[in-house]
Every structure is written in C-alpha cells, then in structure tokens.
C-alpha positions in Angstrom: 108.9 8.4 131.0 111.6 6.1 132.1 113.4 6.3 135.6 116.8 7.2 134.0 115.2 10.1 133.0 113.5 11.1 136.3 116.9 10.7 138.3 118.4 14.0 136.9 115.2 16.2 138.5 115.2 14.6 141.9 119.0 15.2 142.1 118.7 19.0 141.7 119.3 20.4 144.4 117.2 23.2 146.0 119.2 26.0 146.8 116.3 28.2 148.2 117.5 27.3 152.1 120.8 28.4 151.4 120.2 31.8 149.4 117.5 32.4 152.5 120.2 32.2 155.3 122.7 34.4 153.1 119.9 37.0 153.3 119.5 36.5 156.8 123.1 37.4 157.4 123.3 40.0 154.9 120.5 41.7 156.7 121.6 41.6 160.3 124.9 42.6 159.3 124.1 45.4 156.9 124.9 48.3 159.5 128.9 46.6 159.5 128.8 46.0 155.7 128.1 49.2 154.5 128.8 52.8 155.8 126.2 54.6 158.4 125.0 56.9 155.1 123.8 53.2 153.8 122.0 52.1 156.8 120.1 55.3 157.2 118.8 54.2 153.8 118.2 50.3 154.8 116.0 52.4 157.9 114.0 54.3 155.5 113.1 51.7 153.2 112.2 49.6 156.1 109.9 52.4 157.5 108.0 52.9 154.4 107.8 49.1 153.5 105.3 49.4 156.8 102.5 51.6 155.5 103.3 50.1 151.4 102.4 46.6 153.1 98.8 47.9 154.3 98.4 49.3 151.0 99.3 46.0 149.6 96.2 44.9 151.0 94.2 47.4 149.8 95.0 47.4 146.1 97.2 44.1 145.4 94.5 42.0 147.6 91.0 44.0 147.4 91.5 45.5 144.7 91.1 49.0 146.1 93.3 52.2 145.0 93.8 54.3 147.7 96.0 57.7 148.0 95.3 58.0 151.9 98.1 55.8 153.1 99.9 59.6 153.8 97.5 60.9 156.1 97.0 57.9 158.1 101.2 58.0 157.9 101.0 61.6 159.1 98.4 60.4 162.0 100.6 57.5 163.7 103.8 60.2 163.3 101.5 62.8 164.9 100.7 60.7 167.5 103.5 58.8 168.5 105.4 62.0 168.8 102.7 64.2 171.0 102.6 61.0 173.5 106.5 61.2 173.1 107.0 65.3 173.9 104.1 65.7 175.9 104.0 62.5 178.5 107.5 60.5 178.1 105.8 57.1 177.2 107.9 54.3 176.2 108.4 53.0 172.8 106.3 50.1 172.6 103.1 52.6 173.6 104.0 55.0 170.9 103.6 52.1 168.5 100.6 50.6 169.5 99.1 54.0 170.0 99.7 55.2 166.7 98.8 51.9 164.9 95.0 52.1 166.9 94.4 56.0 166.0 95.3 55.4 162.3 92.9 52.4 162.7 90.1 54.3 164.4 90.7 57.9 162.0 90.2 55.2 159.0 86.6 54.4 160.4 84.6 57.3 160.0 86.8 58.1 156.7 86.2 54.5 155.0 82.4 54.5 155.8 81.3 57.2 153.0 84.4 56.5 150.7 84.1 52.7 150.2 80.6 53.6 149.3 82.2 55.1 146.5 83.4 53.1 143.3 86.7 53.6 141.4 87.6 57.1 140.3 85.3 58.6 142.9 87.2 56.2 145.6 90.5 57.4 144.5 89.9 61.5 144.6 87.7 60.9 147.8 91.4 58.8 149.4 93.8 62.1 147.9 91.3 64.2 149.7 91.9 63.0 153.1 95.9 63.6 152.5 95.0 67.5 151.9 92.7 67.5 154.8 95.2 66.1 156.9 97.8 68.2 156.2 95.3 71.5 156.5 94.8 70.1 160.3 98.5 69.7 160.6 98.5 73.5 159.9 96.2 75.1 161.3 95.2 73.2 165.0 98.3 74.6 166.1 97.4 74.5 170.0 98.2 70.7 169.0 100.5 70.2 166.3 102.1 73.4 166.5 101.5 74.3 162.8 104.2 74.6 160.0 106.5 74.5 163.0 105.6 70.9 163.7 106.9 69.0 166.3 110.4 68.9 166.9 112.8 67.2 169.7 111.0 63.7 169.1 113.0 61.8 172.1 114.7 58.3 170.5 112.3 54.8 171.1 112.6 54.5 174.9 112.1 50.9 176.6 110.7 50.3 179.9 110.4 46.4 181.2 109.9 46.5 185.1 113.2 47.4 186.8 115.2 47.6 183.3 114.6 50.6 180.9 117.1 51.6 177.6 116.8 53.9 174.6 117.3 53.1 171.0 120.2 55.3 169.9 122.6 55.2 167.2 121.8 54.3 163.5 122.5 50.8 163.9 120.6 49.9 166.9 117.9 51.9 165.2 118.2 49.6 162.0 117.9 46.8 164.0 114.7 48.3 166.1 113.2 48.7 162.2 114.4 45.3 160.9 112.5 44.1 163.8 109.3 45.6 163.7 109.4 45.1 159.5 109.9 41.6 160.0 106.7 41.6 162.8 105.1 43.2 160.0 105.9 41.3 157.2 104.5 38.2 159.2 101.5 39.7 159.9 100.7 40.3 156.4 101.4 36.8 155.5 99.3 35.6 158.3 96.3 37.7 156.9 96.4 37.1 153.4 97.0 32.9 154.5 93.9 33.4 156.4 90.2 32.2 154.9 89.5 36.3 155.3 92.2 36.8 152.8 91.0 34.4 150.4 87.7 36.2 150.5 90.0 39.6 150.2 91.2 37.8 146.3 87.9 37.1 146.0 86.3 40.3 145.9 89.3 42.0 144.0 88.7 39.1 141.3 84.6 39.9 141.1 82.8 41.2 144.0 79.2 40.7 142.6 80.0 37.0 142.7 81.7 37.2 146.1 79.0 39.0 147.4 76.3 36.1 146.0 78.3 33.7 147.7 77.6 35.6 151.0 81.0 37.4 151.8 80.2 40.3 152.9 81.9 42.6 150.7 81.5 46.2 152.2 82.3 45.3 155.6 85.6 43.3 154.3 86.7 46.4 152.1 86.0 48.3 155.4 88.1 46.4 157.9 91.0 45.9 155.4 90.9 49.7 154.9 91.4 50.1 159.1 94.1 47.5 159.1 95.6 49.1 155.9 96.1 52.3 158.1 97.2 50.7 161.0 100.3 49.9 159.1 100.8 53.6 157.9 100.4 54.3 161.3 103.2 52.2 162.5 105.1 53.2 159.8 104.1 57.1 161.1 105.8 56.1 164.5 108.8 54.7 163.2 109.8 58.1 161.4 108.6 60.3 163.9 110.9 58.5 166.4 113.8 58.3 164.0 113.8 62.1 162.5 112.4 63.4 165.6 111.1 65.8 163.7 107.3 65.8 162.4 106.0 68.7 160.8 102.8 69.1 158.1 104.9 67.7 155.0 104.7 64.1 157.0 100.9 64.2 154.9 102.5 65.5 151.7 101.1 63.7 148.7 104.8 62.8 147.7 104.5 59.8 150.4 101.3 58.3 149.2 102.9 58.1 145.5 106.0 56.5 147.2 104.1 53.9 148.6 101.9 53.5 145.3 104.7 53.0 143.2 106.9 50.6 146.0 103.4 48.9 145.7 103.1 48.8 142.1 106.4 48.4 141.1 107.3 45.3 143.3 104.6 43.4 142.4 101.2 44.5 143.7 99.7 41.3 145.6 102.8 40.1 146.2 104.4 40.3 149.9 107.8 39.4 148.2 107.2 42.7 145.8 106.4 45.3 148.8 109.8 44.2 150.4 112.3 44.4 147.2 110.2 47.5 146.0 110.8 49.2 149.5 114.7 48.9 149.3 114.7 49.6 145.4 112.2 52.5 145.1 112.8 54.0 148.6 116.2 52.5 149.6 118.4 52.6 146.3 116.9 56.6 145.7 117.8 57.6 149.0 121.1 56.1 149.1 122.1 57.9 145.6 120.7 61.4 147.2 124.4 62.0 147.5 124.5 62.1 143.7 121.1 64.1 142.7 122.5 64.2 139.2 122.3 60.8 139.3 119.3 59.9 141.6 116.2 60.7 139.3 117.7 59.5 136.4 118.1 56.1 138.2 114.3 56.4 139.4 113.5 57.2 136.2 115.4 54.5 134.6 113.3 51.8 136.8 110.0 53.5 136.1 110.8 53.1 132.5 112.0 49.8 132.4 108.8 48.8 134.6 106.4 50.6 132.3 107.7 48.4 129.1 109.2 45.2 130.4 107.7 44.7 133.8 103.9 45.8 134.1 103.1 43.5 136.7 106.4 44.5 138.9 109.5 43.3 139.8 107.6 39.9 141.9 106.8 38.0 139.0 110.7 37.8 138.2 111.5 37.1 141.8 109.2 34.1 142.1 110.7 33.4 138.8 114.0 33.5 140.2 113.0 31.6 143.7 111.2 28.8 141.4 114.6 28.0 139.3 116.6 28.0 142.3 114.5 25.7 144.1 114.0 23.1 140.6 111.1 24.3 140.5 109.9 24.7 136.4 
C-alpha cells in the first residue's frame, strides 16, 4: 500500500468528541428543551435504566435470566419510603438503605435459585415477584396493604449546617441524571474489572470457567446481590418521585420492562441499557398522551427488533460510533 493512499484515513476526522459534548448538553438541558410532560418521561426512563443495568449484569454478562428485578425494585421503594414516612431521614440514606436491603433480601433468595439451571432459574426468579407482592399485601402493620404507602416526602439533603429538598420536575431530573450517571459508571467499572472478565467467561462456558478455577457459583451469587442493589436504587428513586408506593411497585409488568429495555438495547451492552431505557421506557411514556398511538409504537419496535435487530439496538449504535470515529 502506498503512502498516498494511507493519507486519506489519517485525515478523517473523528467526530466521536464532538457528537459526545452535543449529548452532554442535550442532556443537562433537556428540562428547558422540551415541556415538563417530557422530562417526567426523561425521569422515568432514567429510574428504570437503574434496576435494567443490574440485570444487564445478570443476563447480558452471566448469562443468567432473571424475572426478580421487580421485587427487589419493590424492596428498595418499600424501604426508602418507610425510612422516609416513618423517621424523616435524608435522601442520601434512603438510597443507600434501599440499595443494601435489596442486596441482603437477594442473599438468602440467590442461594437455592442459582442452584437451579435455566427454566427452573427463571420460574424460581418470577416466583419471588408474586411473593413479594403477597407481603406487600398482607404485612399490613408494615406496608399498609393495598393501601400502600402514600405521602412519600421529596429527596431531602442534610450536609452539616446546610439542608434542601429536591422539588420540582427539573431539579428532580437532574437528582436522576445524577445518580444514572453514578450508576452507569459503576457498571463500566465492574464489567472493566478482571471479575467481569470472569462474569463473560462463565456466560460463554461455565464448565470451562469453572476448570480454570473461577469460582462459578459464588460469582453468579454476588452478581445476583449487586444486580438487586441496582433495582433497589432504582426502588428509591420512584418511591421518592411518585411518593406513592403501593403493592403494584412488584407487579410482573416491571420485570418485563426491564427484560425487554435489556433485551432490546443490546443485552451486554452498557450503551444498549441506556438508549433502550429512553426508547422502551422513555418514548412509551411520553406518547401515553396518545394511547391510540402508544402500543402501536411499542409494538412497532418489538416487531422491527424481532426481524431486523435480534441482538438489539447496540450493535447498530457501536456501528454508528465506529463510522463516526473512522473507525471500519
């Protein structure tokens, strides 16, 4: 290959940097761009792309299908809003309350199931969504039953002599943006990390992993806990932004959400959770003000995902990122 031909590649330029900072702004100044109707959806998507990240981990990285990410949801919501009602705590405890009762309900949960293999993981997962919600029900000296929990007190700060609440729908959306963004980076960080090469590795063959002296069930086990530490931040988010939490928060609707945000972005894919959050949870909620239109949008993507995408929306985002970087 000649140099006159070699010239024309290294004066591409990579526009990656660029597109990057436009997102930047357009994402700090969504709440001005669009109306408040708009940012309510931006706040949803953000506070499902929380528990759809943990389960990202589960089945994009370990290969693990789990319908539990709902009751573990339903846990951190549960329990950020008692500690809310019931003591006053600030935000910031809420949060990492939530996250650390998710994290410890998944213990005694994950030991039996992850014993279990495929289907029989799967039904024993949906199980723990029904069971959760029957506790939601029925320990109503607790959660006060189909009543639920209601007057949820906005994300309260408290930093020595300075204190503030988080009111309004755009300093909520920026509260969100905030924590998704924590949370986005954490999940790079672990799947970076020499545990979440061994993660790929047992998703890819965990006979072989397991020769080569990862050990397999107590990975699977420690992703699952971290998996629903995520739901459970995710749980604290919404109970803090509806200020409402009632036994629906463990309905099986939210676990398919996060399945098919999963699923449909890209599963193993960090980039796929995030555009599958705003397009799957985001774009529905925003056209709820057109139900004749809604489902047959959600349809619409389902379908096209079904014949032209199977492996999610990611693989045509890296696509994307690759070309506008010269990238071939």
């Amino acid at each position: 290959m000649s140099l006159t031909e070699t010239v024309p590649q290294s004066r591409r330029r990579d526009l990656r940097i660029p597109l990057a900072v436009v997102l930047i702004v357009v994402a700090l100044a969504a709440p001005y761009i669009g109306s408040r109707y708009v940012t309510h959806s931006l706040i949803i998507a953000l506070i499902f792309m929380l528990p759809a990240h943990g389960l990202n981990l589960l089945v994009g990285y370990t290969g693990l299908l789990s319908l539990a990410q709902a009751a573990f949801f339903g846990i951190g919501a549960y329990t950020a809003g008692l500690l809310a009602v019931t003591y006053g705590t600030p935000f910031y405890v809420n949060l990492i309350a939530a996250a650390l009762v998710s994290g410890a309900a998944a213990l005694p949960l994950g030991i039996p199931a992850l014993r279990l293999r495929s289907t029989s993981f799967v039904m024993c997962t949906l199980g723990f969504v029904i069971i959760g919600q029957a506790i939601a029900k029925n320990w109503v000296s607790v959660t006060r039953g189909d009543m639920g929990l209601s007057s949820i007190p906005k994300p309260y700060f408290e930093l020595g002599p300075l204190s503030f609440t988080v009111s309004g729908t755009t300093n909520f959306y920026y509260l969100a943006l905030a924590v998704g963004v924590l949370a986005t980076l954490a999940v790079w960080a672990i799947v970076r990390s020499p545990a979440g090469r061994n993660m790929v590795a047992i998703r890819e063959n965990e006979t072989l992993a397991e020769s080569l002296g990862v050990p397999t069930w107590h990975y699977k086990l420690i992703v699952f806990m971290i998996s629903a530490m995520f739901a459970g931040v995710g749980g604290c988010l919404y109970a803090h932004y509806l200020t409402v939490v009632s036994p629906l928060t463990f309905q099986m609707y939210y676990s398919t959400t996060m399945l098919i945000i999963v699923l449909g972005g890209g599963a193993g894919m960090i980039s796929g959770t995030v555009f599958g959050s705003l397009l799957f949870v985001g774009l529905t909620e925003a056209l709820r003000v057109a139900p004749e239109v809604r489902m047959i949008a959600y349809g619409a993507c389902l379908l096209v995902l079904v014949f032209w995408f199977r492996q999610g929306f990611a693989p045509l985002i890296n696509r994307f990122w690759n070309a506008i970087g010269g990238v071939k």
